[in-house]
PAVO-545597 format. One record per residue (C-alpha): residue number from 1; residue in three letters; x, y, z. Coordinates in steps of 0.05 Angstrom, whole numbers, plus 5000, padded with zeros to 4 digits. Example, Ala and Ser with C-alpha at 12.3 -4.5 7.8 and 13.67 -1.06 7.14 Angstrom:
# PAVO-545597
1,ala,5246,4910,5156 .
2,ser,5273,4979,5143 .
END
This chain:
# PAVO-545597
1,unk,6729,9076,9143 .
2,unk,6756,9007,9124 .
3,unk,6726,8988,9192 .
4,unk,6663,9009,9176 .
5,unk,6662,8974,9113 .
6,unk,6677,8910,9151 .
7,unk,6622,8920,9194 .
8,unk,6573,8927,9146 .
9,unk,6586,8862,9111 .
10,unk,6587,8828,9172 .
11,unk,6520,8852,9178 .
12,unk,6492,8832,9113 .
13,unk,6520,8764,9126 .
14,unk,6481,8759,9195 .
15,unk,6417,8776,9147 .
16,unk,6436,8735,9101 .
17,unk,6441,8673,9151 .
18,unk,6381,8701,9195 .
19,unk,6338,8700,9130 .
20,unk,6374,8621,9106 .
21,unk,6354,8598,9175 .
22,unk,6281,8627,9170 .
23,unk,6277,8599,9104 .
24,unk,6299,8517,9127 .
25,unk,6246,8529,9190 .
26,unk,6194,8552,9143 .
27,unk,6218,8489,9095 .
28,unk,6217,8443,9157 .
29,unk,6145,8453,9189 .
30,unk,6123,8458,9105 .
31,unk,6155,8386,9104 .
32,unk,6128,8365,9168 .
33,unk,6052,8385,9146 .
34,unk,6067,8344,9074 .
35,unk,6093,8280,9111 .
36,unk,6027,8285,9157 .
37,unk,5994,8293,9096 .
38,unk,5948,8362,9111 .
39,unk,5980,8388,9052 .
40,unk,5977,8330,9007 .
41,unk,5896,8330,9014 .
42,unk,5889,8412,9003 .
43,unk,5933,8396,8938 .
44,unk,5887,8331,8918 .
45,unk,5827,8388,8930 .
46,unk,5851,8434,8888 .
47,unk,5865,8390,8834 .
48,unk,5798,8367,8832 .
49,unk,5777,8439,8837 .
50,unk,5817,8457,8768 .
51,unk,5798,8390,8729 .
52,unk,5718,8411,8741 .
END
């Protein structure tokens, strides 16, 4: 039982850090795309796109 219970949280923490890790690429290729600045325009766009 108390092995069991071990096991499971061991799991949820490999989730949890397989999700975190997921989460910093996603952040990393977002930041990538911003420094190139193919995000920056598509945010200039829509701005113009809201103040018409």
């Amino acid at each position: 039982m108390r092995a069991a219970k071990v096991s499971s949280r061991n799991l949820t923490l490999a989730a949890y850090f397989y999700w975190l890790n997921r989460m910093m690429h996603f952040y990393g290729m977002l930041k990538q795309e911003m420094d190139s600045g193919a995000i920056y325009i598509s945010f200039e766009q829509l701005d113009q796109a809201i103040n018409e």
